[in-house]
One Martini backbone bead per residue (centre of mass of N, CA, C, O) as a GRO file, in nm:
protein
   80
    1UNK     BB    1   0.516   0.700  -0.818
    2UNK     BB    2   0.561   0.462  -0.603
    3UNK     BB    3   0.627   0.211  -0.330
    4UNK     BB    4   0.784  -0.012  -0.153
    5UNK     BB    5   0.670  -0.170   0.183
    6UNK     BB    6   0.764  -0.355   0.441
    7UNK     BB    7   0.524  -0.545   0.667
    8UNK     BB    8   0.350  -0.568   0.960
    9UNK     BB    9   0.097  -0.751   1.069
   10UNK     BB   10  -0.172  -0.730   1.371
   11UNK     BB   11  -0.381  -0.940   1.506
   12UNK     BB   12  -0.736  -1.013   1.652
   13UNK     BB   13  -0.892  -1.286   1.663
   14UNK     BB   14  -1.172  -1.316   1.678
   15UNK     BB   15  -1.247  -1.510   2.007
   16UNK     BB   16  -0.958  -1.419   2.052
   17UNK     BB   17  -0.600  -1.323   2.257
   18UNK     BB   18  -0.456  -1.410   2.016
   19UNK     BB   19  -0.169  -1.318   1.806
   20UNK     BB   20  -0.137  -1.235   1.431
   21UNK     BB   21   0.162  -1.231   1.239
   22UNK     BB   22   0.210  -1.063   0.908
   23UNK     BB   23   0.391  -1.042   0.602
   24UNK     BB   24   0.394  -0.759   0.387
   25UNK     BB   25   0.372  -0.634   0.031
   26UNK     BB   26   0.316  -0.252  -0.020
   27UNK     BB   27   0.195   0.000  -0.186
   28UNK     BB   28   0.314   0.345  -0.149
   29UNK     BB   29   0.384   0.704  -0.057
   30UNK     BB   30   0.475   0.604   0.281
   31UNK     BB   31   0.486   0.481   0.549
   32UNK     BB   32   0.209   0.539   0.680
   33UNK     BB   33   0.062   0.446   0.403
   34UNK     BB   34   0.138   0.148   0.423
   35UNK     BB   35   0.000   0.071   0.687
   36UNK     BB   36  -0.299   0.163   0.611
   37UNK     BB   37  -0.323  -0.036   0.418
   38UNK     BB   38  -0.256  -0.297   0.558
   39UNK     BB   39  -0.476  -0.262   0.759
   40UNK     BB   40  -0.720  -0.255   0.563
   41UNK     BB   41  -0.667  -0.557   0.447
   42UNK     BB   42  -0.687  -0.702   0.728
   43UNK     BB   43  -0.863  -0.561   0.934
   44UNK     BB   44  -1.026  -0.482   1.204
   45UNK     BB   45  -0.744  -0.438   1.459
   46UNK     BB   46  -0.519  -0.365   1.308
   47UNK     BB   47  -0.116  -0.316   1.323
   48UNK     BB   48   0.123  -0.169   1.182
   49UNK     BB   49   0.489  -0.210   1.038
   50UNK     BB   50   0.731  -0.062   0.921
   51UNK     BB   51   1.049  -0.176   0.824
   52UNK     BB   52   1.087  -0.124   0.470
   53UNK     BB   53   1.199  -0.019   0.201
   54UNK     BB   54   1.243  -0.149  -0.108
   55UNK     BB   55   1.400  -0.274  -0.361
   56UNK     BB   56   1.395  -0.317  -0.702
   57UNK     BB   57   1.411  -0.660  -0.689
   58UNK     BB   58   1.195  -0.716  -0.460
   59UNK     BB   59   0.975  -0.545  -0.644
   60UNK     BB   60   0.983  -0.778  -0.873
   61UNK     BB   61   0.993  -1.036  -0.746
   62UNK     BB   62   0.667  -1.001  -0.614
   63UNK     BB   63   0.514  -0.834  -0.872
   64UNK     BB   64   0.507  -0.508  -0.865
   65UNK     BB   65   0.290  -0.196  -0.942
   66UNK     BB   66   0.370   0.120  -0.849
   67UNK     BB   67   0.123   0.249  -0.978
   68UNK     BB   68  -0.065   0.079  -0.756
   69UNK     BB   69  -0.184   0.181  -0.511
   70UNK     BB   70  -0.254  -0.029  -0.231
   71UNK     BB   71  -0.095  -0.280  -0.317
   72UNK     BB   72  -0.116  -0.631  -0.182
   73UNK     BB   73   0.115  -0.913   0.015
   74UNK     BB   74   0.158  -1.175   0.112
   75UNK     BB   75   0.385  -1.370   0.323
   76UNK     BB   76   0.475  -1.646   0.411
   77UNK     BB   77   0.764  -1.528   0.481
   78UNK     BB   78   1.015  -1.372   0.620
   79UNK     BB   79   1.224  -1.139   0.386
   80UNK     BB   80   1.320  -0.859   0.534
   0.00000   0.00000   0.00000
């Protein structure tokens, strides 16, 4: 069984100077597998930063299934 945590990355569209970051919340190992899940998800220059594992309730709430490691979510607005 994985974990569920609350993450932000942060990229630099393609052609433009300016950051755009977006908060995601992804099943993972552990706080850096968490980051790199992200990364991933994200693509490009994408740089995360996980800011805390999620609770019983906010994983329920998210729809997240700890079993499917992996499985990332971004959320419309910051909840963490």
């Amino acid at each position: 069984m994985y974990k569920a945590f609350g993450v932000t990355v942060t990229l630099t569209p393609p052609g433009t100077t300016q950051t755009t970051t977006a908060p995601l919340v992804v099943v993972a190992r552990d706080e850096r597998d968490a980051e790199a899940v992200a990364e991933k998800a994200a693509g490009g220059e994408a740089i995360a930063e996980t800011l805390r594992e999620l609770t019983a309730d906010e994983v329920h709430e998210h729809g997240l299934d700890l079993a499917v490691h992996g499985s990332a979510k971004a959320l419309p607005i910051l909840k963490l």
